[in-house]
N, C-alpha and C positions, 0 to 999 in steps of 0.2 A: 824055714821058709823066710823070715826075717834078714836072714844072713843073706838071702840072695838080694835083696834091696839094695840100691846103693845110697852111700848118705848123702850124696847130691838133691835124689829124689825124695829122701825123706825127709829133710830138714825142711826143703821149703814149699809153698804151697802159690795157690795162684799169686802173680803179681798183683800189684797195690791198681796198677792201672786197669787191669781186666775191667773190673766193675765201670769205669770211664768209658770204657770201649764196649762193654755188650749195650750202654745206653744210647751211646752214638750208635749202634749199628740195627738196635731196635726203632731208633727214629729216622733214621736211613730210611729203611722198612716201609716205614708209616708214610714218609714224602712220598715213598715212587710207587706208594699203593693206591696217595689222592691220586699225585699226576696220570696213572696210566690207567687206573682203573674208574675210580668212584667221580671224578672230575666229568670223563667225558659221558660217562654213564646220565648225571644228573644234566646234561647239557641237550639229549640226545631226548630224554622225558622231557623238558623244558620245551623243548622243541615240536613232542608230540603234541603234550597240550594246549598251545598255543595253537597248530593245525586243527585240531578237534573243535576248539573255541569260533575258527575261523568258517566254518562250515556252514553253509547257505545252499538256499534252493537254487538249481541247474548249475553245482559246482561238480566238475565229474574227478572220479577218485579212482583208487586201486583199494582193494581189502588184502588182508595178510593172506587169504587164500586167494590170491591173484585177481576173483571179480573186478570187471571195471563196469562200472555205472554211472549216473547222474545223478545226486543227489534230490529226492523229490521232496521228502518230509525231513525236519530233524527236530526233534523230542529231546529231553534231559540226557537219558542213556542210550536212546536209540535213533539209528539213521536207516530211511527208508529211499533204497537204489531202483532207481529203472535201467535194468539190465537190458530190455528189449523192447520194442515199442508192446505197451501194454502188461508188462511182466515186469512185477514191482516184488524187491525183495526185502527184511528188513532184517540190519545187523546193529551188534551195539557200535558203540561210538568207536570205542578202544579198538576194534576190526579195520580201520581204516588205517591204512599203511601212509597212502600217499597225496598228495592235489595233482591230478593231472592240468596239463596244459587246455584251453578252449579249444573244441574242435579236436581232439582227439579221439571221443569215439566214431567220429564221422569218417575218419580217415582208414582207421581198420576195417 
């Protein structure tokens, strides 16, 4: 089985460079994992909670289940929507998706 080897392949073994080149190509990696992943990811929370903070009585919103309301209470973890006149629902804070514009549910 040895004899079928050639002595090209067996003398020599990885280049001196390899090791250079899988740590550039592990750090390659690493850049286009913030840029495209974790960068916009923490941009997009940053984002959320700063919405969340901003929340006030007759701000009307959307929830990640599409509810839209007007915000009537807001508490620590919880915000309380008037979905219809007299029908008040209450979700946590993090349920809110969006700020709608003034006047938006009068329009629908």
């Amino acid at each position: 089985m040895i004899a079928l080897i050639s002595p090209a392949y067996a003398e020599g073994g990885a280049p001196a460079d390899a090791g250079i080149f899988n740590i550039v190509l592990l750090v390659g990696f690493v850049i286009i994992f913030y840029f495209l992943m974790w960068r916009p990811q923490a941009k997009r929370a940053k984002e959320h909670k700063g919405l969340l903070a901003s929340l006030a009585k007759g701000t009307e919103v959307v929830t990640n289940g599409g509810v839209l309301g007007k915000v009537t209470r807001v508490d620590d973890n919880y915000v309380a929507l008037e979905v219809s006149e007299g029908v008040e629902l209450k979700f946590q804070k993090a349920a809110v998706a969006a700020v709608l514009p003034k006047g938006t549910l009068k329009s629908i």
